[in-house]
N, C-alpha and C positions, 0 to 999 in steps of 0.2 A: 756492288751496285752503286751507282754514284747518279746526280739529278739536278735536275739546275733549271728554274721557272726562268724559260725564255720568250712569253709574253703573260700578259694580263687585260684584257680591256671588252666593254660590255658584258661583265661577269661572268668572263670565260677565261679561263688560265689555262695554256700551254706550257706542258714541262717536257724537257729531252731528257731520256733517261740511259743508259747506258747500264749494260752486263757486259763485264769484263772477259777476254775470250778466254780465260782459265777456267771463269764460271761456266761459262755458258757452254763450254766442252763437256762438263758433267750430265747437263742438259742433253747434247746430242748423243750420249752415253746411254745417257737412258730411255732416248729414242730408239736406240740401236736395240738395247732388252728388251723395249717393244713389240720391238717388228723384227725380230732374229729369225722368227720362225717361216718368215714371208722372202728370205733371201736364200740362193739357191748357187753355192760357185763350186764349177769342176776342183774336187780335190778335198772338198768338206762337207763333212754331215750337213743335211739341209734343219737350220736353226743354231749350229755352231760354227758361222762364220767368224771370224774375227771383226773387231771395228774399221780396223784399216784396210783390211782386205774389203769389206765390202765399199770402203770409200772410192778404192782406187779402180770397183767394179763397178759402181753404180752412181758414185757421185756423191759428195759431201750432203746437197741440196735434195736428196733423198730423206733427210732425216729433218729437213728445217721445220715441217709444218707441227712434225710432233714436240719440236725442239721447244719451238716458240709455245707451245699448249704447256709445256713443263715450266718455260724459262720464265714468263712475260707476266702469271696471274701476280705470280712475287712478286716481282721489281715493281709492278705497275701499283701495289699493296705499302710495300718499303718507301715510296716516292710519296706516297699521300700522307704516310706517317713522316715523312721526314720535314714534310712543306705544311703539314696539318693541315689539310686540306680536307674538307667534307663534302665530296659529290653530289651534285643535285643534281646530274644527266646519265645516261651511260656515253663511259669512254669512247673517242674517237684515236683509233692508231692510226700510227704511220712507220711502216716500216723503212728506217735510214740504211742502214748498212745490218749485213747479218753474215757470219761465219765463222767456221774455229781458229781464223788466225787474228779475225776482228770484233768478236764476241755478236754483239746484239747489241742496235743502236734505234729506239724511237720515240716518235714523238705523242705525243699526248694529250689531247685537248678537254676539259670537261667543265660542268659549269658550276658554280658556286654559286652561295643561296642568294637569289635578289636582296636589294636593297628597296626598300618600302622608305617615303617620307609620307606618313597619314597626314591627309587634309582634312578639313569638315566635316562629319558625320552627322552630326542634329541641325535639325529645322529644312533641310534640304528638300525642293519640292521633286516630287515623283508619281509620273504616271501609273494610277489603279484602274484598271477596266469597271465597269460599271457592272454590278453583279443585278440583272433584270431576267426577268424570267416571264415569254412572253406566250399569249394561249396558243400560237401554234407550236410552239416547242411542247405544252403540254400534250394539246392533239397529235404530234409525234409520237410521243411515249407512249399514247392511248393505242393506238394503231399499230404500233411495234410490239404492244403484248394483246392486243387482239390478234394477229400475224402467230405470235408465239402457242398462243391456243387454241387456234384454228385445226378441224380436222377435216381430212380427205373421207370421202363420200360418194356413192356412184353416180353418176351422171343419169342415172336411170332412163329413159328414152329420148332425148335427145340428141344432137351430133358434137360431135367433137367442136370446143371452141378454145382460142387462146386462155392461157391460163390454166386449163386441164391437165391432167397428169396420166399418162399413157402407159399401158404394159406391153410390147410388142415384138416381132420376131422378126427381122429384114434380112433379104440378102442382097448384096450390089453386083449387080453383072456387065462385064462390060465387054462388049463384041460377044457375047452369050455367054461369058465365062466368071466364075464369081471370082473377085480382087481379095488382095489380102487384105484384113483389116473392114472387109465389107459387111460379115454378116455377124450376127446377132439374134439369141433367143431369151426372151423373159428380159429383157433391154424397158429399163422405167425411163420417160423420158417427160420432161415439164416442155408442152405446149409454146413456146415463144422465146425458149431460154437460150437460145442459136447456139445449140448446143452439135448442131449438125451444120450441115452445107446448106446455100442459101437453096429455099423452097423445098427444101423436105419437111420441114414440121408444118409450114404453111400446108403442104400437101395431104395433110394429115385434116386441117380445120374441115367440118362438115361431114366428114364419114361419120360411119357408127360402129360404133364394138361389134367384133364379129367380122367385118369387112376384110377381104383379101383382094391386093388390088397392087397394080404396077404403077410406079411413079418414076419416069423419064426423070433425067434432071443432066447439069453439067455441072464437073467440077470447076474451081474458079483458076483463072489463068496461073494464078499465082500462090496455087496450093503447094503444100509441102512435097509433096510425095509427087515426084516427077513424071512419073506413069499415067498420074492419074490427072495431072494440069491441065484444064480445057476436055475435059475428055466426057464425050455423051455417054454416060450407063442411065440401067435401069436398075431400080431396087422394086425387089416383091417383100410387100408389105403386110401382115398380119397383125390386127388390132384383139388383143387380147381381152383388155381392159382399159378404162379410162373413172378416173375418179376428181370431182373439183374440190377446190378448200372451201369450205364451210366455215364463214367468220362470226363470233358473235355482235348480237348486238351489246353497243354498250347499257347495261343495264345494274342494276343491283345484281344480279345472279352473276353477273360477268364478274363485276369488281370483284363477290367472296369467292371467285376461282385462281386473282390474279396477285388477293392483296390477302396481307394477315393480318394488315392495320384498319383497316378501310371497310363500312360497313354498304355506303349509300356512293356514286357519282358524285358527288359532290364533296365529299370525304377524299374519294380516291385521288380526286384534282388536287386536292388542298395538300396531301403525302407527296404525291410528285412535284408539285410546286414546292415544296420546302425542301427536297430532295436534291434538285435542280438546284435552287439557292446554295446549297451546300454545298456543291458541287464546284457550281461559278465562284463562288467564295476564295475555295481552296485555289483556284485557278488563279483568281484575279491576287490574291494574296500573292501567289508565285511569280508571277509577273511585276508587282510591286517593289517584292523581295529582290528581284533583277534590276528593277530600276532602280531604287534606293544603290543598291552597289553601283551601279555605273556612274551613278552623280557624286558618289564616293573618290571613283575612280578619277572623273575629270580634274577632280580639286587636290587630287592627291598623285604623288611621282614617284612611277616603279623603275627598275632597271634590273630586267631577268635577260640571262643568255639563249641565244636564238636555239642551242641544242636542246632544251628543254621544251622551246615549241616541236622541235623536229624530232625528237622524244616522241609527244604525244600523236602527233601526226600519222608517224609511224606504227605507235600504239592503235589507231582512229583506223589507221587501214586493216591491220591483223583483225580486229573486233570484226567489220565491217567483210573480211576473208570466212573468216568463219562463221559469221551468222547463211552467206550465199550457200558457202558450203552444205548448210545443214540443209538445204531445200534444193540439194544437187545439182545447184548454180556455182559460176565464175566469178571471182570480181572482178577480172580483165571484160568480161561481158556486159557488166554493169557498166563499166567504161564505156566499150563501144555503143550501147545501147542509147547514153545520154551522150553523147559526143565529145566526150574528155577522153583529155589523154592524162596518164599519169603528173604529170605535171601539172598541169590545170588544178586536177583533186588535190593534188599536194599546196596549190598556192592560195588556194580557197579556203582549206581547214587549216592552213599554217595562222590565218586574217583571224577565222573564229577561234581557235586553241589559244589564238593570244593573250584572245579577250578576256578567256574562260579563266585562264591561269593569272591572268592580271588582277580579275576581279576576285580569285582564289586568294592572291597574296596580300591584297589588301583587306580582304574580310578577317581573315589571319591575325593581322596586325589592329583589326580595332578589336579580335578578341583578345589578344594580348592585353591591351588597352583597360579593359573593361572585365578583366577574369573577372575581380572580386562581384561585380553584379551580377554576372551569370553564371555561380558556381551552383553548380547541380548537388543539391543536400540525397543524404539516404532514401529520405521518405519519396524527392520526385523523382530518383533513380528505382525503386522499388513502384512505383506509381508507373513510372515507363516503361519498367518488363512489363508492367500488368497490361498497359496498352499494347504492346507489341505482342504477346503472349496471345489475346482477341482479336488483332489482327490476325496473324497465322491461324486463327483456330485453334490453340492448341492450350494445354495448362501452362503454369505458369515453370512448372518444375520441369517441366518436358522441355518448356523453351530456353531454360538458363542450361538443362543438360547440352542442348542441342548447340545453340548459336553463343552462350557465356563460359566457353570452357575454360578459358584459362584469362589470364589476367591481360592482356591483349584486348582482347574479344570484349570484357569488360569496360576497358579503357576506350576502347572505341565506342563502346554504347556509350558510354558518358560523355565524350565530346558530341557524337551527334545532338546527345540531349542539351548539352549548351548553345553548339549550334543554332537551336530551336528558340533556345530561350533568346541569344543573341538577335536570331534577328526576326522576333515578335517585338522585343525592344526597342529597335532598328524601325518598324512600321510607327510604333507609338509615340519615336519623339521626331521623326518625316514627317511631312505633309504630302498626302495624297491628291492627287488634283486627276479630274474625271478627260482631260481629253490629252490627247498623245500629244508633246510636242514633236517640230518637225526633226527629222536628221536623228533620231532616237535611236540607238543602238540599240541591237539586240545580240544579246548572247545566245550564241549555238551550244547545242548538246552537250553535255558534259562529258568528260573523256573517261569514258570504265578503268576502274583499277586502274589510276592515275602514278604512272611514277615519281609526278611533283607533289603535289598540293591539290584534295579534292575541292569540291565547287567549295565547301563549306571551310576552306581554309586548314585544312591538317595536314601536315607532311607525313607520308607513311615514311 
């Protein structure tokens, strides 16, 4: 194997590499042991054909793709040991020439670790959101667990009204005939949740449990089900039951149902408001944390290779494949739906993945900077399982079996814990300042199980 760096620039390096065709015949050799059993010539056992015979039956280029799976991990392996080279993307190939009288010729692109020059880190001003917690976001919360402990109740003699919750038996008929998909028996249905076609639940408001009764209606022009687009039926209706929600009032009795802190209303306020505050805290810290690195970024000069955003990008789509998946969606559908085309989504997250990775590599480099301040001692790495340990719910032994198995697993907890420390440090020698300047960047999502550098600057 022989190799030869035939460019270098925006820290990306191309090498040509070359398998010599003696080698690389061993290679198709053992393509051929591969797949012997899959070739078939008048005159020989089928899996004992010879190499040449089956060349001269099927073609050299029958054997290339296993060839290249044999031939390429090495060379491509031998060429980064030869040029010591340390990958920070995956390889891009190029197949030059390939065959057993020309061996295997290609090219190779991959990128190499940026270069970071750190600007400024202290005194730099940076937008913090303003952590205020205001009485209607309390009155929110109040309502959202009044909601939560609310019970259904019969309606006792009154008629059906929005909001009600129904127990009921329908059939849809349509030219006198029942549709598919049209009937239903013991069907709970909420009063106004248009959970049906327009004017059936309305059609429902003012009856009373017990009632049996036809209700006309039309499907809408532009319903799914083609049969039934525009089309008059009738459904017969049977009201089983109907039950409303029963909220309480806010009272003492309410709160010792909803709180374990909270004795009186005005106790309960005072939990959720401190709650809240905590909350916004955590948030508006995060966003701090974001701006502090970007005003990092401005004053400081990175140069990473564009296959490392195309890397992530890539990475950004598969997460993105598979989360649709799990809800037995497409991602080509999410496409169509928001009117991108792959390209578009590609040149959008290429703009945020840059950012992400930019402000990765520069946070990187003021930890480098700054190890000795924010080395994580025994006690706050045993103080950190114990926080993480009450996060999960779980003990503390149960969580170092679990997520600290091996010395990895470790090591990674303790960079996140400097991390932490980093950039609590990072807030306290900044300057927060309470309103957004204009033109303020923001960083997008952070890219999962990153192949570069996660947000917090670690190369895996």
């Amino acid at each position: 194997m022989t190799s030869q760096k035939v460019q270098e620039e925006n820290r990306t390096i191309k090498l040509a590499v070359e398998v010599p065709a003696g080698e690389f015949k061993k290679s198709l050799q053992a393509a051929h042991r591969k797949l012997a059993k899959h070739f078939q010539v008048p005159g020989f056992r089928k899996g004992k054909v010879p190499y040449p015979i089956v060349v001269n039956h099927y073609g050299e280029s029958v054997f290339y793709d296993d060839a290249i799976e044999h031939a390429l991990p090495k060379a491509y392996e031998e060429a980064l040991n030869e040029h010591d080279i340390e990958p920070y993307s995956d390889p891009r190939f190029n197949i030059r020439e390939i065959g057993g009288d020309v061996g295997l010729k290609f090219d190779v692109s991959i990128a190499l670790r940026p270069v970071v020059e750190l600007g400024e880190y202290e005194g730099l001003e940076a937008y913090r959101p303003p952590v205020e917690v205001s009485e209607e976001e309390i009155n929110e919360e109040i309502e959202t667990a009044r909601m939560r402990v609310a019970r259904l109740v019969p309606i006792g003699d009154r008629t059906i009204q929005q909001g009600d919750h129904v127990t009921i038996d329908y059939t849809g008929l349509k030219d006198n005939v029942p549709f598919e998909g049209g009937t239903a028996e013991d069907h709970e249905l909420e009063i106004g949740s248009g959970s049906f076609i327009p004017g059936f639940e309305d059609g429902l408001v003012g009856r009373m449990v017990g009632d049996e009764f036809e209700l006309p209606l039309t499907f809408p022009e532009d319903y799914h089900a083609k049969d039934l687009a525009g089309a008059d039926v009738v459904f017969i209706v049977t009201i089983h039951e109907a039950l409303e929600k029963k909220v309480p009032e806010v009272d003492d009795d309410f709160v010792c149902d909803v709180s374990e802190m909270s004795d009186t209303v005005d106790e309960y306020r005072e939990e959720i408001r401190e709650r809240l505050e905590k909350e916004k805290a955590v948030e508006s810290d995060r966003v701090y944390d974001d701006r502090i690195i970007d005003a990092i970024v401005k004053r400081s000069r990175i140069e990473l290779s564009e296959l490392m955003v195309d890397d992530e990008v890539e990475h950004k789509i598969e997460q993105q494949q598979k989360q649709f998946s799990m809800y037995g969606l497409n991602f080509s559908d999410f496409l169509q739906y928001s009117g991108q085309t792959i390209e578009d989504y590609k040149s959008t997250q290429s703009e945020n993945l840059r950012r992400v990775l930019e402000g990765s590599w520069i946070l990187n480099a003021v930890r480098e900077r700054e190890q000795e301040r924010i080395e994580v001692t025994d006690e706050e790495f045993e103080e950190g399982v114990k926080e993480a340990a009450e996060g999960a719910g779980v003990s503390e032994e149960l969580y170092e079996e679990q997520y600290l198995k091996t010395e990895h697993d470790r090591d990674r907890f303790r960079h996140d814990l400097e991390m932490k420390k980093l950039l609590a440090w990072l807030r306290e020698v900044n300057v927060p300042i309470d309103e957004e300047p204009e033109q303020e960047v923001e960083f997008d999502e952070e890219p999962e199980e990153s192949a570069g550098v996660d947000r917090q600057g670690e190369q895996e």
